[in-house]
NUMI-975283 format. One line per 4 residues: number of its first residue (from 1); their letters; for each residue x, y, z of N, C-alpha, C, O. Coordinates in steps of 0.05 Angstrom, whole numbers, padded with zeros to 5 digits. Each point is the difference from the previous one (the first is absolute). Layout:
REM residues N
NUM	A	X/Y/Z/X/Y/Z/X/Y/Z/X/Y/Z | ... .
This chain:
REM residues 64
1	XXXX	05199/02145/-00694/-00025/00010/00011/-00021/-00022/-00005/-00005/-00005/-00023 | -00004/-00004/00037/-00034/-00013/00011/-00012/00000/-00024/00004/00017/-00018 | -00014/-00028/00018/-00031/-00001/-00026/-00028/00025/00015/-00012/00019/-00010 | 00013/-00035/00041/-00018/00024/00013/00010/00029/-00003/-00015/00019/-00006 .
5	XXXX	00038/-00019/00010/00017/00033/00011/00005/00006/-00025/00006/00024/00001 | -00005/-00031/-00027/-00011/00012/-00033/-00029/00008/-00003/-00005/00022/-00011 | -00015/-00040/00021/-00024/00011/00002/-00010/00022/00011/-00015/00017/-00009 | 00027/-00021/00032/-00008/00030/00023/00011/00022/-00020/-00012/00019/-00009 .
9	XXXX	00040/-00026/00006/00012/00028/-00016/-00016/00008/-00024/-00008/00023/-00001 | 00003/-00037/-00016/-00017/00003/-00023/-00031/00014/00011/-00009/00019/-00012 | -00003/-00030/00032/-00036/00005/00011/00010/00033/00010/-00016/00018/-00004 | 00041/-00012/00016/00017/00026/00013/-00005/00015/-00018/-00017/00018/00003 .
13	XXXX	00033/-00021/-00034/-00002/00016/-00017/-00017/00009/-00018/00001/00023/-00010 | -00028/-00050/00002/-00016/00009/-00005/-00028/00028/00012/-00014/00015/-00013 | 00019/-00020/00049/-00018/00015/00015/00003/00023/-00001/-00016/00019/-00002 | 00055/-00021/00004/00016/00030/-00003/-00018/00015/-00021/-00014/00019/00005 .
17	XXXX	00017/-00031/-00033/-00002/00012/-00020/-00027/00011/-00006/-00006/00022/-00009 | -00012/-00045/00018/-00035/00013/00001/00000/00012/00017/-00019/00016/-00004 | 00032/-00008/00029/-00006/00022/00022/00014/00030/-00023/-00017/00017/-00006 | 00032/-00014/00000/00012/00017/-00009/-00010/00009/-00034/00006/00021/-00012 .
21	XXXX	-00018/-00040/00003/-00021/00012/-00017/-00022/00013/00005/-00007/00019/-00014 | -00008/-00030/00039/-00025/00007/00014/00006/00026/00011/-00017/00017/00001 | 00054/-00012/00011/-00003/00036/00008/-00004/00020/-00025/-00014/00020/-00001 | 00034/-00034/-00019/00003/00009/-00018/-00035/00015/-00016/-00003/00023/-00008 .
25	XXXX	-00010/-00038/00008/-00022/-00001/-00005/-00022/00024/00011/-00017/00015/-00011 | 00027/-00019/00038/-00004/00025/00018/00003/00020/-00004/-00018/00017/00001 | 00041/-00012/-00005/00017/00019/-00002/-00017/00014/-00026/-00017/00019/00001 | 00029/-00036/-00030/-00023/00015/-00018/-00021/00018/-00005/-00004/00020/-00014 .
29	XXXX	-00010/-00039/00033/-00031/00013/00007/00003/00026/00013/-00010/00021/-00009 | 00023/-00023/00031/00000/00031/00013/00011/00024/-00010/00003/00024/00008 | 00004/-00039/-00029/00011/00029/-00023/-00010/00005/-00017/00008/00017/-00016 | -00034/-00033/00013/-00019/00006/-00020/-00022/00009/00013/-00021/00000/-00013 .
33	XXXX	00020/00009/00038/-00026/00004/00013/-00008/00033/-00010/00013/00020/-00008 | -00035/-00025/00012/-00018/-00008/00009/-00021/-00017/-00024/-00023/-00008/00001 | 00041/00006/-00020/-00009/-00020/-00021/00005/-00024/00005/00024/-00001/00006 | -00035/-00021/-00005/-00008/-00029/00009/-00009/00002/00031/00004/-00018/00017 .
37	XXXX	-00017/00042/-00012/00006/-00008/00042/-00016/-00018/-00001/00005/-00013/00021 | -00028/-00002/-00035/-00013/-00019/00012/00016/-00022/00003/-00008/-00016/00017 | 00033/00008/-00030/00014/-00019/00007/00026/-00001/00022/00020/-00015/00004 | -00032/00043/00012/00024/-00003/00020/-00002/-00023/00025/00021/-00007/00012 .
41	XXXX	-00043/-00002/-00007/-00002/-00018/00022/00014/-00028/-00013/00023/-00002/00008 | -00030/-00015/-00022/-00008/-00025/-00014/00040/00002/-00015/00012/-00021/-00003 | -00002/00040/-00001/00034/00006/-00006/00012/-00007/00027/00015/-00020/00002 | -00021/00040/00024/00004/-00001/00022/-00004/-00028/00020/00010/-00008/00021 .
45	XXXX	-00024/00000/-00033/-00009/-00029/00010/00020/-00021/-00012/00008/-00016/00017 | 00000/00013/-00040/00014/-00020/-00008/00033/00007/00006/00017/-00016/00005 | -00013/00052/-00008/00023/00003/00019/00008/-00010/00022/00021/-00011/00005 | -00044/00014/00014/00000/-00010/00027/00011/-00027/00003/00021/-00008/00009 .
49	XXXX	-00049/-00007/-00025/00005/-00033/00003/00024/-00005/-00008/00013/-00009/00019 | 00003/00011/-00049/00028/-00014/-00014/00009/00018/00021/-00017/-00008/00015 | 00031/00027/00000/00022/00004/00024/-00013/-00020/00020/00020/-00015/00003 | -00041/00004/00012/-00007/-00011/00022/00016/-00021/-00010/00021/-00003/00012 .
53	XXXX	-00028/-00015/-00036/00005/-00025/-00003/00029/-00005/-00004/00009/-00023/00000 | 00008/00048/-00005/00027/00007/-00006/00010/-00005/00025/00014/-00020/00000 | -00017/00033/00026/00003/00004/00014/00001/-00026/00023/00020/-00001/00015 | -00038/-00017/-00014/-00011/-00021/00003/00023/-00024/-00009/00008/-00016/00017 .
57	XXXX	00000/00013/-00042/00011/-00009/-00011/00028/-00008/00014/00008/-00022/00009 | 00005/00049/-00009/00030/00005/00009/-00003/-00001/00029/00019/-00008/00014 | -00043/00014/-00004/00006/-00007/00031/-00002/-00032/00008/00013/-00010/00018 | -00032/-00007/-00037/00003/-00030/-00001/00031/-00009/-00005/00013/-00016/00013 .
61	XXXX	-00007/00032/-00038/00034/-00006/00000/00020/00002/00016/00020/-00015/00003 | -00027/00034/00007/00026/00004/00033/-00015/-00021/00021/00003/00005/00024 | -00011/-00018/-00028/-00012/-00017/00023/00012/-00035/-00011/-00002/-00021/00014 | 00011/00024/-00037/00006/-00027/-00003/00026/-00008/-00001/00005/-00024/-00003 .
């Protein structure tokens, strides 16, 4: 394997792993509601972004 195609895999698993903390995270919160709701947006937001950039990622990967 590539020095690049270890990197990608590694940048892969790191994104994986912050996207899937960030649901995780989510997830939390909505089981604690309606205690913390002021932090439902700003949770939702970084959910959003770590899947976008997840997402992003692996679609750069099938392209190379």
């Amino acid at each position: 394997m590539s020095t690049d195609a270890e990197e990608r895999k590694a940048q892969l698993k790191k994104l994986n792993a912050r996207a899937t903390q960030a649901k995780m995270d989510l997830h939390d919160l909505s089981e604690e509601l309606p205690t913390n709701w002021e932090n439902v947006l700003s949770v939702a937001q970084r959910c959003h972004d770590a899947h976008a950039q997840l997402m992003e990622a692996r679609k750069a990967a099938e392209q190379i």
